[in-house]
N, C-alpha and C positions, 0 to 999 in steps of 0.2 A: 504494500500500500504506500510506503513512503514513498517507492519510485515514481509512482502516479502525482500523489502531490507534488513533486520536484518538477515536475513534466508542467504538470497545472502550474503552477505559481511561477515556473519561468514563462511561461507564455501566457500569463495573465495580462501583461506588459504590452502596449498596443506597440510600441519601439522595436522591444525584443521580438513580438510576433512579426512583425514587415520584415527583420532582420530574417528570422526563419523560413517565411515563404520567400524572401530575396533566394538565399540558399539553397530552395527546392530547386529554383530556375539553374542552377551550376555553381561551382565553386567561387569563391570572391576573397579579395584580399581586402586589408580595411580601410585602404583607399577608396577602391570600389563602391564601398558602402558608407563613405564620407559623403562623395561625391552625387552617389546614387541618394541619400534620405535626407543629405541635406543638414549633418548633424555631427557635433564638434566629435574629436577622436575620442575624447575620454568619455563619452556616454556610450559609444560604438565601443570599444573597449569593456567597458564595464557589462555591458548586457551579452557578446560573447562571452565572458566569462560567466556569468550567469546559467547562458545554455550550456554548453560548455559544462557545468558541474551537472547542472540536472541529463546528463549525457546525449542529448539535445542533437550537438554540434562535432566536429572533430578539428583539427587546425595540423597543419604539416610544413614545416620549414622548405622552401624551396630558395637556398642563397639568402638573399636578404629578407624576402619575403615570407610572410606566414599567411597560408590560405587557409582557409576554411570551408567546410562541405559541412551536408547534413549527415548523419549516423547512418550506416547504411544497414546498422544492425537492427536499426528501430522501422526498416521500412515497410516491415508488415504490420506494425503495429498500429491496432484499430482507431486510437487516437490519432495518430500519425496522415492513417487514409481519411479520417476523417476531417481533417485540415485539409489535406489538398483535395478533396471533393468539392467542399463548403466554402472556403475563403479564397478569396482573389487579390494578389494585388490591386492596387489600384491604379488607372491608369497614367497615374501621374511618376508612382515610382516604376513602372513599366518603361515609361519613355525614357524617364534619366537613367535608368541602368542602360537601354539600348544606347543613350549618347555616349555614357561614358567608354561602354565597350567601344564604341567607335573611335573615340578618341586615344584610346589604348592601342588601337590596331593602329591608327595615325602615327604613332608615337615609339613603336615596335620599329615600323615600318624604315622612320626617318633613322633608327637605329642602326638597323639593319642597312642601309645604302652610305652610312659615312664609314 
């Protein structure tokens, strides 16, 4: 039962939940999701570690960077399906995640040709 609560009260958070349906849609670093919700790093910071405990989320160093995905061990889980049935982003953090990815491939790109 405790897992269930830790699950609830991390996603009781209207912040932490965008942060998690963001992460349904693929992996993000906390740039990503700076840029994507619009909101200072230490609040972005603070509610992954949040999911993150209630084991929510996962995080992997890649070089300087640390990504984040969702748990992929929670993906049958009927709470789980039940979130991405029911809740939708909205189409506001829809489009700034699509900019930012853009801007990211931009930016790869200019990387890659100097």
């Amino acid at each position: 039962m405790k897992k269930y609560v830790k699950i609830f009260s991390a996603l009781s958070d209207e912040n932490r939940l965008r942060i998690y349906l963001l992460l349904l849609q693929g992996e993000l670093c906390v740039c990503e999701l700076i840029n994507t919700l619009d909101m200072e790093q230490s609040r972005i910071s603070h509610s992954l570690r949040i999911l993150k405990e209630a084991k929510l989320i996962n995080n992997q160093r890649r070089g300087k960077w640390m990504i984040y995905s969702i748990n992929q061990n929670l993906k049958n889980n009927k709470i789980i399906q039940g979130l991405k049935k029911e809740l939708k982003l909205s189409s506001q953090d829809l489009s700034n995640l699509e900019k930012c990815k853009k801007n990211i491939k931009k930016y790869q790109n200019v990387i890659e040709t100097t």
